[in-house]
Structures are given as structure tokens and as C-alpha cells.
N, C-alpha and C positions, 0 to 999 in steps of 0.2 A: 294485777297480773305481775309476776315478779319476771327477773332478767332470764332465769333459767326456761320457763314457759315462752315466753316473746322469741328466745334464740331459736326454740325449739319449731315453733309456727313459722319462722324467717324461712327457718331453712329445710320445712315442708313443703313451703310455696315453692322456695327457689327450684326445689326438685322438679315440682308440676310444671312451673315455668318453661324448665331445661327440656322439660321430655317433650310439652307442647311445641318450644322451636325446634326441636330436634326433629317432632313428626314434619312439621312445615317445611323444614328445609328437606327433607327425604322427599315429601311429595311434591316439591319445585323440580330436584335432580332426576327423580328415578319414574313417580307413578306417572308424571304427567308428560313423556315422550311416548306418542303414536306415529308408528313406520307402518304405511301404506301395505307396503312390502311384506311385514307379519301379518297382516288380515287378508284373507283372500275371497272375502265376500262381502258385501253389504251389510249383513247379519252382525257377522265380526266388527265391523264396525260402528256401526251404531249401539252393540253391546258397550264397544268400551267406551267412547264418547258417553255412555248414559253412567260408566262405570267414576268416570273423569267428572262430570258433573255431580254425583254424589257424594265423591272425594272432594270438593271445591266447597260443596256443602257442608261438610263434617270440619273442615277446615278453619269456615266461616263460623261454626259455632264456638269452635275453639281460641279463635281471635274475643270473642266478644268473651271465654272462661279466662282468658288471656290478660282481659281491660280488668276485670274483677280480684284475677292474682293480683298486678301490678298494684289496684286501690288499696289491697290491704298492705302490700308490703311498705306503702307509704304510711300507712296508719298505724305502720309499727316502728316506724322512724318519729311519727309525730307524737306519739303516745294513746291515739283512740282506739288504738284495734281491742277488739274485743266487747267494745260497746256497742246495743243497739243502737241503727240510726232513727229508729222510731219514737221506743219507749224510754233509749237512753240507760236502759237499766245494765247489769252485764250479761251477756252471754255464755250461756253456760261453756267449761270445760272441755264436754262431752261431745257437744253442738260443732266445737269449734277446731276437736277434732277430727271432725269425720266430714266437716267441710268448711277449712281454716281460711277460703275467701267468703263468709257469709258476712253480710251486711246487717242481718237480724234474727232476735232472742226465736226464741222455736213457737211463742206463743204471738209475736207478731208476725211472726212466718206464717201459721196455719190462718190467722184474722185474715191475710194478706191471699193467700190461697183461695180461704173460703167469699172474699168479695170478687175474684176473680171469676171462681165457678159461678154466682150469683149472677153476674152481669155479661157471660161470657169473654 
């Protein structure tokens, strides 16, 4: 993979990065203050507590798309990105634009898939 492709995937990540802390820190500041005082029923509130809990959820998954940016963009400091961690082979172009923190080729992906479905 040449310097022009590696810059180009840095600074795809960094963007996903940027927006993901950028959601985080909005839903620290803004989503997650509940005033008594705006709800004026039980109903109301336990709507939004359930609303606050699946924001914490969405949150949580995004910490863990979060740990997978950061892997690659080390792996494009160290020089691997782009390589399968399975087969080792490269990963396609195409693969890698359309989700440039993947860890593997699309044909260890679907293997990887399909023993999952198998074993639930």
C-alpha cells in the first residue's frame, strides 16, 4: 500500500474517531441531564431513563468501534494495516474502504461469520 492510500485511510479513521468523541461528549453534556421538573409523570420518566439507557448502550458499542479505529491507526504507524490477521494475505482496496478499521480479507470474514452462525 503506498503513502498516498495509508494518508488517505489515517485520515478516514481520524474523522470516525472525531465524530465518535464528538457523539460522547454531546451525550455526557446534553442527552444525559433528567430535571424531575420536565416530566410530570411516571410514564415520562421512565420513558426517558429507558431513552438514557439505550443512549449508554449505543454508546458502549461505539467505545468498543472506537478500540478497532484506534488498532488500525496504529497499524498504519507500524506498517500492517491492511493485512489479514488470519490469512495474512492483503485486503482488498475496496474492503478497506468501506470499513478501513477491519482486521480481515472478506473471505476470512464470511469463514469467520459462517462458524459463528454454525455454533451460534
Amino acid at each position: 500500500m503506498n503513502k498516498a492510500q495509508l494518508k488517505k485511510f489515517k485520515t478516514l479513521l481520524e474523522t470516525k474517531r472525531d465524530e465518535i468523541v464528538k457523539k460522547a461528549k454531546q451525550t455526557l453534556t446534553e442527552d444525559m441531564m433528567l430535571d424531575a421538573n420536565d416530566l410530570p409523570d411516571e410514564m415520562d420518566l421512565a420513558s426517558s431513563e429507558y431513552l438514557q439507557s439505550f443512549t449508554f448502550r449505543l454508546r458502549g458499542r461505539e467505545k468498543s468501534f472506537l478500540d478497532k479505529i484506534q488498532k488500525a491507526l496504529v497499524k498504519i504507524e507500524d506498517g500492517s494495516f491492511g493485512k489479514c490477521e488470519e490469512c495474512e494475505e492483503e485486503i482488498s482496496a475496496k474492503r478497506l474502504e468501506a470499513r478501513p478499521e477491519t482486521t480481515l480479507c472478506i473471505r476470512c470474514k464470511e469463514d469467520q461469520e459462517r462458524v459463528e452462525k454454525d455454533y451460534g
